[in-house]
VOPAGU-2260 file (C-alpha; in pm, 1 decimal, decimal comma):
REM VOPAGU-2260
SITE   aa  ch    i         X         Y         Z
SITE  UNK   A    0     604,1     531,9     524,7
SITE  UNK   A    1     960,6     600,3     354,9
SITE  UNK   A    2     916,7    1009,5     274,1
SITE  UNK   A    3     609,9    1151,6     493,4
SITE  UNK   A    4     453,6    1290,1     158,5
SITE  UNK   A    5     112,7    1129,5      35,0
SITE  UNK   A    6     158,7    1101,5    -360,8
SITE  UNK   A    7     -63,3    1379,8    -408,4
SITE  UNK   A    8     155,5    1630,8    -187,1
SITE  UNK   A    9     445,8    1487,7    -340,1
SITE  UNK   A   10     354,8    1532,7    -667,4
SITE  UNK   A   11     265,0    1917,3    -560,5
SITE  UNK   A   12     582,1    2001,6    -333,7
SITE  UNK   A   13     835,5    1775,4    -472,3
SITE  UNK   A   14     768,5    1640,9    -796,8
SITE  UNK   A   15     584,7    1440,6   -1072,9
SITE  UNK   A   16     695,4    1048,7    -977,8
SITE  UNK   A   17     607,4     944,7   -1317,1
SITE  UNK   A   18     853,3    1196,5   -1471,9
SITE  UNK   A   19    1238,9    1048,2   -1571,1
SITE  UNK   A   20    1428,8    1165,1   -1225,3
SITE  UNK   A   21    1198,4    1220,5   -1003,4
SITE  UNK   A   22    1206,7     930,7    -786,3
SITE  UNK   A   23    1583,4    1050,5    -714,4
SITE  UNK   A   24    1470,7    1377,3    -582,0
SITE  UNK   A   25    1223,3    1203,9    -357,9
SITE  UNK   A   26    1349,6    1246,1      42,8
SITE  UNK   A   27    1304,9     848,2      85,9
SITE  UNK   A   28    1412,1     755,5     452,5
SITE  UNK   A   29    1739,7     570,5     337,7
SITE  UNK   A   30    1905,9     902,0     247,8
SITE  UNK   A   31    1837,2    1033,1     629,0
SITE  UNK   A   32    1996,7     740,5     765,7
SITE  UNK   A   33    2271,8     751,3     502,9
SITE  UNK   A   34    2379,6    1112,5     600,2
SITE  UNK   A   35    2349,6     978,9     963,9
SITE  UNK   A   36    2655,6     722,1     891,3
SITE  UNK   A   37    2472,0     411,6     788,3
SITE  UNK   A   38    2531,1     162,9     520,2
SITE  UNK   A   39    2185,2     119,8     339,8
SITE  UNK   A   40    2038,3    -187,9     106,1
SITE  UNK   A   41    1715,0    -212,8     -99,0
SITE  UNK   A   42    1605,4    -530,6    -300,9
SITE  UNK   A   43    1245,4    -626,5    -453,9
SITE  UNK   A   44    1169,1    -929,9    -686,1
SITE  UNK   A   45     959,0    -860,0    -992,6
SITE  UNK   A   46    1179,9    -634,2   -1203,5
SITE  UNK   A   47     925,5    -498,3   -1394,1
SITE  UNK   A   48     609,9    -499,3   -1119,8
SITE  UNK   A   49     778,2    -384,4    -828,4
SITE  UNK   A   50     743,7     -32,6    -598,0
SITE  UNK   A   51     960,4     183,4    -796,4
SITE  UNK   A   52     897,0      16,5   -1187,2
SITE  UNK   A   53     535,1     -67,6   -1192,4
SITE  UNK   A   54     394,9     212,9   -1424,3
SITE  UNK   A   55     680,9     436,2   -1317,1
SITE  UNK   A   56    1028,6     511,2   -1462,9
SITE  UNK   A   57    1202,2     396,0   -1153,3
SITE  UNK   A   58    1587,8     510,2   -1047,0
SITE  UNK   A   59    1803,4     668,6   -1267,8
SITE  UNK   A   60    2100,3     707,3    -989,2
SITE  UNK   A   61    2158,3     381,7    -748,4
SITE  UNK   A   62    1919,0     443,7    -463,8
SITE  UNK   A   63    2090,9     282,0    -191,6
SITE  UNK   A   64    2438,2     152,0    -168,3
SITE  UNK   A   65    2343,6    -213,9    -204,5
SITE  UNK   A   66    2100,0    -212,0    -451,3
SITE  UNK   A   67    1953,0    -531,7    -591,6
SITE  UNK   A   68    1766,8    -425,3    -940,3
SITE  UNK   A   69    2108,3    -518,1   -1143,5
SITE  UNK   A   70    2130,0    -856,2   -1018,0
SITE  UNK   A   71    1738,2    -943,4   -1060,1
SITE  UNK   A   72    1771,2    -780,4   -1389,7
SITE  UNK   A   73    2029,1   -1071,2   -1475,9
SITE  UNK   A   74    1915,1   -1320,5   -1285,3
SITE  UNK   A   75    1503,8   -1281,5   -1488,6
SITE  UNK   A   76    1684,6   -1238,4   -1845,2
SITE  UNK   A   77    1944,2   -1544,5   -1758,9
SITE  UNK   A   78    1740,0   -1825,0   -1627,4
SITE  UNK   A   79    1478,9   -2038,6   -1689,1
SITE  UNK   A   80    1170,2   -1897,5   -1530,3
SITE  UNK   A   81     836,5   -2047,4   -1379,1
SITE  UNK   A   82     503,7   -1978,4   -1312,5
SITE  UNK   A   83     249,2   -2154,8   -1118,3
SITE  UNK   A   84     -78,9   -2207,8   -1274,2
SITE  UNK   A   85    -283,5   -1860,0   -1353,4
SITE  UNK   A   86      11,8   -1636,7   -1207,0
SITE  UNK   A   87     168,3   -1334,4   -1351,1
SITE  UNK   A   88     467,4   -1308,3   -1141,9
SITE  UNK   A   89     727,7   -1524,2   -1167,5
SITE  UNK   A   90     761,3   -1754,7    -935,2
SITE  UNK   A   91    1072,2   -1969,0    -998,1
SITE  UNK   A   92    1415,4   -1804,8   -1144,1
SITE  UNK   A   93    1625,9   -2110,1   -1211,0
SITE  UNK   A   94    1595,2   -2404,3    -922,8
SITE  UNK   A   95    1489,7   -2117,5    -676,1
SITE  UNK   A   96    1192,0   -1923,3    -546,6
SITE  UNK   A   97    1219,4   -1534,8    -691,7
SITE  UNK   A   98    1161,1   -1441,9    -297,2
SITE  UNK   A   99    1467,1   -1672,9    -165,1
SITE  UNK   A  100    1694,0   -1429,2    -400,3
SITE  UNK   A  101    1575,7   -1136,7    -187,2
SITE  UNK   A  102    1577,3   -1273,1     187,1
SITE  UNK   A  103    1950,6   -1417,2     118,6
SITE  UNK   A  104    2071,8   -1107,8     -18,0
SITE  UNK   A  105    1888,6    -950,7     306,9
SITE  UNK   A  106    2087,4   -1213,1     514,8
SITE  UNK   A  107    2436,0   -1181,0     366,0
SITE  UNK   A  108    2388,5    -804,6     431,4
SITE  UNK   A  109    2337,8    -857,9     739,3
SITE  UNK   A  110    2561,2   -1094,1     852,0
SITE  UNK   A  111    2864,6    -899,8     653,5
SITE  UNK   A  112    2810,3    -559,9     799,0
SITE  UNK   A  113    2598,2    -583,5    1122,9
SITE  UNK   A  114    2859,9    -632,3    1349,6
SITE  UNK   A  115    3073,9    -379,5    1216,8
SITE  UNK   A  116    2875,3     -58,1    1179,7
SITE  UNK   A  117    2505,8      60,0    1181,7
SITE  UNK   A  118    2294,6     -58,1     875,1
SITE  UNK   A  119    1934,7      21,5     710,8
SITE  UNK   A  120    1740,1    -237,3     459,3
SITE  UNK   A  121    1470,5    -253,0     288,6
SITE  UNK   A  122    1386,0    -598,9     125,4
SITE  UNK   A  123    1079,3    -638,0      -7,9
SITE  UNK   A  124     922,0    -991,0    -215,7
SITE  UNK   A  125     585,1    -930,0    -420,7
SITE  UNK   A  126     538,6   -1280,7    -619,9
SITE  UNK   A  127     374,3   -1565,8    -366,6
SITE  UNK   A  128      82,2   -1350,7    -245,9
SITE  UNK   A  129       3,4   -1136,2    -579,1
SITE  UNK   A  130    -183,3   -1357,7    -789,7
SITE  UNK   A  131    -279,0   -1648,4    -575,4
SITE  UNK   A  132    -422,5   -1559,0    -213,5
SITE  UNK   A  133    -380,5   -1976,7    -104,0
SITE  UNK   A  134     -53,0   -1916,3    -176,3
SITE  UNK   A  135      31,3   -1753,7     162,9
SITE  UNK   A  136     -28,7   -2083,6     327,8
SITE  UNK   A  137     174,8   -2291,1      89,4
SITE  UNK   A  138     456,2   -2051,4     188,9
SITE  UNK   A  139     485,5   -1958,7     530,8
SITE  UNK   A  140     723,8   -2213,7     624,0
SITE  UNK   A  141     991,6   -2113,2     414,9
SITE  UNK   A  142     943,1   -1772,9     572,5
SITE  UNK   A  143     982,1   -1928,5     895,9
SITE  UNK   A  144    1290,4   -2098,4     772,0
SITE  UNK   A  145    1387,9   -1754,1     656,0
SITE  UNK   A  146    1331,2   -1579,4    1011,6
SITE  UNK   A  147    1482,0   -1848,8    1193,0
SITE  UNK   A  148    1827,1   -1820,6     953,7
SITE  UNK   A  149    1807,8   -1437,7    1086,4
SITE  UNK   A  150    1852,1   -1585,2    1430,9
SITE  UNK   A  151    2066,7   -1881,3    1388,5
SITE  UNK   A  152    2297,8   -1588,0    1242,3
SITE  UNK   A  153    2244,6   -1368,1    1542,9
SITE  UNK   A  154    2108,1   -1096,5    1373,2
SITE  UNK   A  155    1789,2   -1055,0    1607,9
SITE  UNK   A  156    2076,7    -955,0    1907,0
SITE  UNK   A  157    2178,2    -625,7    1760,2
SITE  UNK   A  158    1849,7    -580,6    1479,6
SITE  UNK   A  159    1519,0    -400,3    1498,2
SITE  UNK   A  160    1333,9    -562,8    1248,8
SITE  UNK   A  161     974,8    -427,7    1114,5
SITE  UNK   A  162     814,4    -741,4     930,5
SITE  UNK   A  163     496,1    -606,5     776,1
SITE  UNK   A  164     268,8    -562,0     418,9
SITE  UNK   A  165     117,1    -336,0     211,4
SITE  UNK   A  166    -188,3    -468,9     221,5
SITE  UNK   A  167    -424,7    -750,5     141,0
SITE  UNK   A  168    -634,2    -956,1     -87,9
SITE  UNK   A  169    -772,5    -645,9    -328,2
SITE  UNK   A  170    -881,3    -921,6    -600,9
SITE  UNK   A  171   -1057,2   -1234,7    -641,6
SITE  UNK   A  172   -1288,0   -1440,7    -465,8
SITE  UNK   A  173   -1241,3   -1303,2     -76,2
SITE  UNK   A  174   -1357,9    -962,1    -262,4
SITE  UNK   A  175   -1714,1   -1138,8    -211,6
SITE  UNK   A  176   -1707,6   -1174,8     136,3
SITE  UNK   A  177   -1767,1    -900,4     442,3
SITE  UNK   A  178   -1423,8    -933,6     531,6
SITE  UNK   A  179   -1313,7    -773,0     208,0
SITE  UNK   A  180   -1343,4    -410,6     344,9
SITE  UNK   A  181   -1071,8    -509,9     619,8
SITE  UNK   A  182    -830,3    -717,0     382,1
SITE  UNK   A  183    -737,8    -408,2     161,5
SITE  UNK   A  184    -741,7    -179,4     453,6
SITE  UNK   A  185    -506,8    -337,1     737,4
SITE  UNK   A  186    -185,8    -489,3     642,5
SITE  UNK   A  187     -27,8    -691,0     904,5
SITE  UNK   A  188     299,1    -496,8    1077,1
SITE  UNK   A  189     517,8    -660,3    1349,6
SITE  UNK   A  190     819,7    -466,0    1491,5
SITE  UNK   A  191    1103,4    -672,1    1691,9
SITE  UNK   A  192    1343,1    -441,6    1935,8
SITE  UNK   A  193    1653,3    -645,7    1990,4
SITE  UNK   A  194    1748,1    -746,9    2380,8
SITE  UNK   A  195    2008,4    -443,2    2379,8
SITE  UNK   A  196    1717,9    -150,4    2254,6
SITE  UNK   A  197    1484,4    -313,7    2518,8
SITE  UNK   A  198    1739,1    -270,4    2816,1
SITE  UNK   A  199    1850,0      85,3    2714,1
SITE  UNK   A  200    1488,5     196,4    2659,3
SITE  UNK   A  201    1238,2      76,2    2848,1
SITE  UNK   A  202     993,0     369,2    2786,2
SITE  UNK   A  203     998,9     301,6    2417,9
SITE  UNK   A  204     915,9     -54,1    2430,9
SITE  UNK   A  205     635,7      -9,2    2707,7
SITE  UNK   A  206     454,7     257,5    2412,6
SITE  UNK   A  207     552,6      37,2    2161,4
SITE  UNK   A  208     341,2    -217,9    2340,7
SITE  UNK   A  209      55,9      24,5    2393,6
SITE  UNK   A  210      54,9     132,5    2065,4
SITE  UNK   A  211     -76,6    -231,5    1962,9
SITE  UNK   A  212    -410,6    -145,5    2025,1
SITE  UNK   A  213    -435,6     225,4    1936,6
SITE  UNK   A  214    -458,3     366,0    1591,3
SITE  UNK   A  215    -148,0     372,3    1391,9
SITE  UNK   A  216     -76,5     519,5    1063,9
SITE  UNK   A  217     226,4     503,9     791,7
SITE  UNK   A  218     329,4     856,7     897,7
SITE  UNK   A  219     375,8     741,4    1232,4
SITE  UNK   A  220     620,2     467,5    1086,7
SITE  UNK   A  221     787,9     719,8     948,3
SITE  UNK   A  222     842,3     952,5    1234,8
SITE  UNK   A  223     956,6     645,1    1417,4
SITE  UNK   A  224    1213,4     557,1    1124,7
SITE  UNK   A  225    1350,7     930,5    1191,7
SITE  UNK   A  226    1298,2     826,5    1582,0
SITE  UNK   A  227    1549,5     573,5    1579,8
SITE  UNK   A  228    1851,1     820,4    1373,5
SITE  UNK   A  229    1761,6    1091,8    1655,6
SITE  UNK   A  230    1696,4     835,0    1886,7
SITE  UNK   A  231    1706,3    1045,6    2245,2
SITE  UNK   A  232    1436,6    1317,6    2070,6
SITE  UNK   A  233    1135,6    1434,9    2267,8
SITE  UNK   A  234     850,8    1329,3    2149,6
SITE  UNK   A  235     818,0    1676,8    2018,0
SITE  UNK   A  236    1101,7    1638,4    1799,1
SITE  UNK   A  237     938,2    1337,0    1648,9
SITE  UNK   A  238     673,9    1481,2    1433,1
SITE  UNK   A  239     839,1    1503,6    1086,8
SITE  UNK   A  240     551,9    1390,6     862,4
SITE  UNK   A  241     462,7    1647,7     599,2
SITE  UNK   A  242     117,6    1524,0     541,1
SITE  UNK   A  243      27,2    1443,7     920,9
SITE  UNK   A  244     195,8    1705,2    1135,8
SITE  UNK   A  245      36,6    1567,1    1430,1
SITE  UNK   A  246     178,0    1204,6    1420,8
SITE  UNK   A  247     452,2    1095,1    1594,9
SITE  UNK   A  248     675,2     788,1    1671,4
SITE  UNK   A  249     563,2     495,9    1798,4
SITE  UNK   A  250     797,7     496,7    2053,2
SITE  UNK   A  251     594,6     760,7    2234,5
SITE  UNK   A  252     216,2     640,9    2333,2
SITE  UNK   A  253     -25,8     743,8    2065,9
SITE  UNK   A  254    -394,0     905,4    2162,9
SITE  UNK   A  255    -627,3     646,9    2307,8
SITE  UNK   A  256    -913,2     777,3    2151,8
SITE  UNK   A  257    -762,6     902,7    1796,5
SITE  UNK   A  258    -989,1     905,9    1508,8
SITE  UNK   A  259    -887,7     838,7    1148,2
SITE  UNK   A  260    -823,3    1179,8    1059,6
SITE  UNK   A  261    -622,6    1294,6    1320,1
SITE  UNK   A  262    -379,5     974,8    1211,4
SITE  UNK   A  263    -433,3    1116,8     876,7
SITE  UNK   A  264    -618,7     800,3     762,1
SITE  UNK   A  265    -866,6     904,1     504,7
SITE  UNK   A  266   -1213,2     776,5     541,2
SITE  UNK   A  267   -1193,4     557,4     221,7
SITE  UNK   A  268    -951,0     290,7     410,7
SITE  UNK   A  269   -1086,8     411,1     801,8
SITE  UNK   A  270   -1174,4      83,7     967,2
SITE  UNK   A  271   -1283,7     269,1    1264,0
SITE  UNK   A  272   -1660,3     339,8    1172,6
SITE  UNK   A  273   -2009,2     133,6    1163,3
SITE  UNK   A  274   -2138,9      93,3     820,9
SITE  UNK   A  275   -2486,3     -62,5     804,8
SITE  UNK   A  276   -2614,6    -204,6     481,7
SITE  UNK   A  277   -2916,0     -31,9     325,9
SITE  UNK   A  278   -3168,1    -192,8      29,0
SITE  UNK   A  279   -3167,4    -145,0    -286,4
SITE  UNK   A  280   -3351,7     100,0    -421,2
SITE  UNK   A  281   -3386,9     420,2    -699,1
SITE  UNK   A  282   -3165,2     601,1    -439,6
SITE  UNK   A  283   -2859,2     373,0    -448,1
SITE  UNK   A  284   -2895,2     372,2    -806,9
SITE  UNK   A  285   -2883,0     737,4    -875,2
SITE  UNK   A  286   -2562,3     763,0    -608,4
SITE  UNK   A  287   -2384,4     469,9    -787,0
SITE  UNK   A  288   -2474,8     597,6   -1138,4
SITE  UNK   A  289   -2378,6     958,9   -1046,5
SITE  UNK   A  290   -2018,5     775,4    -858,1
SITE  UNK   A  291   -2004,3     574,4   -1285,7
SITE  UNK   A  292   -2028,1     948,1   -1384,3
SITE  UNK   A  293   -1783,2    1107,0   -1186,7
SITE  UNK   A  294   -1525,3     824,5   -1283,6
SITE  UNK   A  295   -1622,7     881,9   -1703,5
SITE  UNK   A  296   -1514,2    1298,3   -1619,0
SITE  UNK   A  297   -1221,7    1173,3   -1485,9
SITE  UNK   A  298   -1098,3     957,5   -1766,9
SITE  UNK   A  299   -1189,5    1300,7   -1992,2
SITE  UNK   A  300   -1031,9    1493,5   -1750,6
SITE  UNK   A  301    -685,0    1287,8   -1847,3
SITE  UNK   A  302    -766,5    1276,6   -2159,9
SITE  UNK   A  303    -822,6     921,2   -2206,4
SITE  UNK   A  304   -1161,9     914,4   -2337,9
SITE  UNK   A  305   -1012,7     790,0   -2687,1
SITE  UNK   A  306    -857,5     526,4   -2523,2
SITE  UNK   A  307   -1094,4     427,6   -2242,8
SITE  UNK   A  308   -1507,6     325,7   -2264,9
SITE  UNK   A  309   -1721,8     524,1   -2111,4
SITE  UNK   A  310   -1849,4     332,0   -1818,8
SITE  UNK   A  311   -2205,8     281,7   -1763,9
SITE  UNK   A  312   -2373,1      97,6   -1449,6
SITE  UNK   A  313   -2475,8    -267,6   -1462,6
SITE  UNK   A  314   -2501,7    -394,5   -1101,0
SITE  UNK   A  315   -2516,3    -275,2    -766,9
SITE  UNK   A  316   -2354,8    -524,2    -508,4
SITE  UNK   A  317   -2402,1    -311,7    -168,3
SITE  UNK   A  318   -2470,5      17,7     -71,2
SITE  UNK   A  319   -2416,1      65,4     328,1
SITE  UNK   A  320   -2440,6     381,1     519,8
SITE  UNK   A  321   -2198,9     516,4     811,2
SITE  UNK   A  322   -2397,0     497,6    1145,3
SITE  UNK   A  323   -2226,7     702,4    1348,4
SITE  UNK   A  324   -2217,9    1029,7    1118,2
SITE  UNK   A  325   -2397,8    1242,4    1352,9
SITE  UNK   A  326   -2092,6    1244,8    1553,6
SITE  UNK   A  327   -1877,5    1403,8    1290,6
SITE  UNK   A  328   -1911,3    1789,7    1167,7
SITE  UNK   A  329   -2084,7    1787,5     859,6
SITE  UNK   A  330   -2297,9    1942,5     621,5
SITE  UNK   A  331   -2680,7    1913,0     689,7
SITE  UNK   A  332   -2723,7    1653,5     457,2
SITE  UNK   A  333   -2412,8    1496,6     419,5
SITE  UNK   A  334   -2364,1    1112,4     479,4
SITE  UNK   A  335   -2080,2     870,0     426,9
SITE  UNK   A  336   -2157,7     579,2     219,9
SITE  UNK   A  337   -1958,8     271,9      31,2
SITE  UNK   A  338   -2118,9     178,8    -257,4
SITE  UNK   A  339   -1978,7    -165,0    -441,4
SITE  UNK   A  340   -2095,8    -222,8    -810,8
SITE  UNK   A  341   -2011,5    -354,2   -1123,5
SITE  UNK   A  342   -2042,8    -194,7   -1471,0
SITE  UNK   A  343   -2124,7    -316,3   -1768,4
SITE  UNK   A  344   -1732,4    -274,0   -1994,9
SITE  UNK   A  345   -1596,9    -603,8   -1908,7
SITE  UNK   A  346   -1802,3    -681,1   -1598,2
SITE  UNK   A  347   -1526,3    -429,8   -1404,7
SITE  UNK   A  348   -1605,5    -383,7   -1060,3
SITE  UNK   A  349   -1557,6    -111,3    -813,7
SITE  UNK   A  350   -1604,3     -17,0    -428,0
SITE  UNK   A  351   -1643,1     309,2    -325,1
SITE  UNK   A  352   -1662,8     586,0     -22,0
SITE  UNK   A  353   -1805,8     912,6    -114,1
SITE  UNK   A  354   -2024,1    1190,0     108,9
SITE  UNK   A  355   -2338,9    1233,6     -48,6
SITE  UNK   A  356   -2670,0    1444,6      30,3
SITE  UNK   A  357   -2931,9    1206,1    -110,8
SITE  UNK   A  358   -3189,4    1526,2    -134,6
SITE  UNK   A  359   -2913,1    1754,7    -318,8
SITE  UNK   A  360   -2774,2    1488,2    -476,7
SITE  UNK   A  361   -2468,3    1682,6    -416,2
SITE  UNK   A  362   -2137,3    1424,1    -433,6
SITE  UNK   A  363   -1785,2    1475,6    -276,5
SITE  UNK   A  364   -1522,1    1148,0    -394,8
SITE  UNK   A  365   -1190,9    1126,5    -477,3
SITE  UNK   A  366   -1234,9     919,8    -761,8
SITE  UNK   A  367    -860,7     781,0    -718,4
SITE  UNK   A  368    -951,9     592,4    -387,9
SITE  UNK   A  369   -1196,2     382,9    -581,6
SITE  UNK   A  370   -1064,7      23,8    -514,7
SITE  UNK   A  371   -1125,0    -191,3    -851,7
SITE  UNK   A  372   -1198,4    -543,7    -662,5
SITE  UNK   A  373   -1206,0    -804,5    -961,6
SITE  UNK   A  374    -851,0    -878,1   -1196,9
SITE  UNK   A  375    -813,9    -637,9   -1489,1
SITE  UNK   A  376    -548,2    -822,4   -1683,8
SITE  UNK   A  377    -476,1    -648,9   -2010,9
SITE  UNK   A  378    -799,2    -478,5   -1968,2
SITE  UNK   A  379    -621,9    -167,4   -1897,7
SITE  UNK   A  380    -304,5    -181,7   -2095,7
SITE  UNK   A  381    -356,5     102,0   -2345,1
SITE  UNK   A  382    -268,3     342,7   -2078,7
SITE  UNK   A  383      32,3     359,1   -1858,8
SITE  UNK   A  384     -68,1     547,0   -1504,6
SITE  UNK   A  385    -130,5     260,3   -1256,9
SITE  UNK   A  386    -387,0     480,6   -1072,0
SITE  UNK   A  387    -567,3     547,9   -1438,2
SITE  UNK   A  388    -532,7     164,1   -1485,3
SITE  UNK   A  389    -791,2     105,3   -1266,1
SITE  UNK   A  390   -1064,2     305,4   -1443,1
SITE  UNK   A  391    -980,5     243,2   -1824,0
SITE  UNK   A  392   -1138,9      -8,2   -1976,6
SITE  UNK   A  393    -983,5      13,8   -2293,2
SITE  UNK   A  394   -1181,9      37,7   -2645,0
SITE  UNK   A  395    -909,9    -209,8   -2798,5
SITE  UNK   A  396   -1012,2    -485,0   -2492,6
SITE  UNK   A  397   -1348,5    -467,8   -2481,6
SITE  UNK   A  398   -1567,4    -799,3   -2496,9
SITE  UNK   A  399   -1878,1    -844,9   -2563,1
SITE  UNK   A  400   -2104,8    -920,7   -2247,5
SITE  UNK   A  401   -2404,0   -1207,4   -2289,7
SITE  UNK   A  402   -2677,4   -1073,6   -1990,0
């Protein structure tokens, strides 16, 4: 959504994100829109768990010109902190909620410099939903409070705002439910386009309004992002994503029949297809034991295996099957499956899409799109990767399991 890269193609074409520097040689959107003549702002609670920190070296130049990180850094060594009950993040710095620190900074940006020149923000709070899904609930008043400041200030008259998340419950007890598939896998996203935008563009906001019901991707966020710098562009002039050269903006209306792939959606987090539930039997044991497998030759393959346990299968929750696979041109063979199961290290669990021949028993996965769907606490802390955190079970951590 901010560069057009997937981590793997920036890793390949750019650069190694957990390497010191990196992340300032990244093309984030901010420096497009900084180049174009506008002031830019990024702030995130959690100074150790947020986007940039989180397993990852972070900035070593300021990122944007108003840059939060400093302040936070103060503000978490300098006052009393708070949790509430079984949460990681911190919830209270001083009298105030952590996120409060982020939406005023957001508002006193705005309300300093929107009148006066063009501006780009990113502000970003992580601690209310992470650890406690009820939490949402408890909050969303004070993030009405927060939206309706924004408009007492008169910010909504000259700012398009995009209000959205990364994603949804990927832990705890929802994981248990059907709905669990389509928590981790559609984020909300709302985009406002302020009275002046809607006047001067009416094309735009009639797509926009399409697009609601036709498949969107991050890379089309981020072609729209560029949209708005080169804001008169053809929709030709619009497709700027590196890893999905066929997306566009959003202000342009997107295929009414686009599949997963051409939004460059991969299948592991496609909503779009029927998956029916199949029983248990030797079969979905072999393809969940040979998934286990594929995930220990992984861990070797970084060498970790002195570090992590080998994994070994204990239960299988579901296996389902995609129905509609004869529509899609594969190998004779070849089927799309999610199988969800739980090993025996630590009870860790796992869900996971794969193509699979059943008769071959040949297996195609990209072991780093396994979701792990139950807490991992320190389970994982002998190694630093946040994708390799999801595998490791570490040797140090494990626990003895009564069956």
């Amino acid at each position: 959504m901010l560069t057009g890269f997937s981590p793997e193609s920036a890793e390949t074409q750019i650069c190694n994100t957990d390497v010191d520097g990196c992340l300032d040689k990244i093309p984030f959107i901010w420096k497009d829109f900084k180049k174009d003549g506008y002031l830019t702002a990024y702030a995130e609670d959690e100074e150790h768990s947020n986007t940039f920190n989180y397993a990852k070296p972070g900035f070593a130049v300021k990122p944007t010109d108003y840059y939060f990180r400093p302040f936070l850094t103060a503000l978490e060594n300098e006052t009393f902190i708070q949790y509430c009950p079984g949460c990681v993040m911190k919830y209270c710095l001083g009298r105030r909620l952590a996120s409060s620190y982020i939406f005023d900074y957001c508002r006193q940006f705005m309300q300093r410099f929107v009148a006066d020149r063009p501006i780009w923000g990113m502000f970003w709070t992580n601690h209310y939903s992470h650890d406690d899904l009820f939490m949402l609930s408890a909050m969303q008043h004070k993030i009405l409070e927060d939206l309706l400041s924004f408009e007492k200030d008169g910010a909504f008259e000259h700012t398009i705002m995009i209000f959205f998340s990364d994603h949804g419950a990927r832990f705890g007890p929802l994981m248990y439910t059907k709905e669990a598939f389509l928590e981790e896998r559609l984020p909300m996203m709302f985009i406002y386009l302020p009275p002046w935008f809607r006047k001067k563009y009416p094309r735009y906001v009639e797509a926009l309004a399409q697009n609601q019901n036709r498949l969107s991707s991050n890379f089309d966020l981020y072609n729209t992002l560029k949209h708005i710098i080169n804001i008169e562009g053809l929709v030709e002039d619009t497709k700027w994503s590196y890893d999905c050269p066929q997306c566009q903006s959003l202000f342009y209306p997107l295929p009414e029949s686009r599949s997963c792939s051409e939004a460059a959606i991969p299948e592991a987090y496609c909503t779009c297809h029927n998956y029916e539930e199949i029983k248990e039997d030797q079969g979905t044991w072999r393809l969940a034991n040979l998934v286990v497998d594929r995930m220990n030759k992984y861990l070797h393959y970084h060498n970790l295996q002195n570090l992590c346990s080998n994994l070994t299968l204990r239960v299988i929750n579901s296996t389902e099957v995609r129905m509609d696979d004869k529509d899609v041109d594969l190998a004779n063979g070849m089927r799309h499956y999610h199988t969800k199961f739980q090993v025996h290290q630590n009870l860790a669990e796992f869900f996971a899409t794969v193509l699979y021949d059943k008769q071959t028993e040949e297996l195609q996965m990209n072991v780093e799109l396994i979701s792990r769907t139950n807490m991992y606490g320190t389970d994982s802390e002998c190694v630093n990767n946040k994708i390799q955190k999801l595998y490791c079970v570490c040797l140090s951590k494990l626990r003895a399991i009564i069956k």
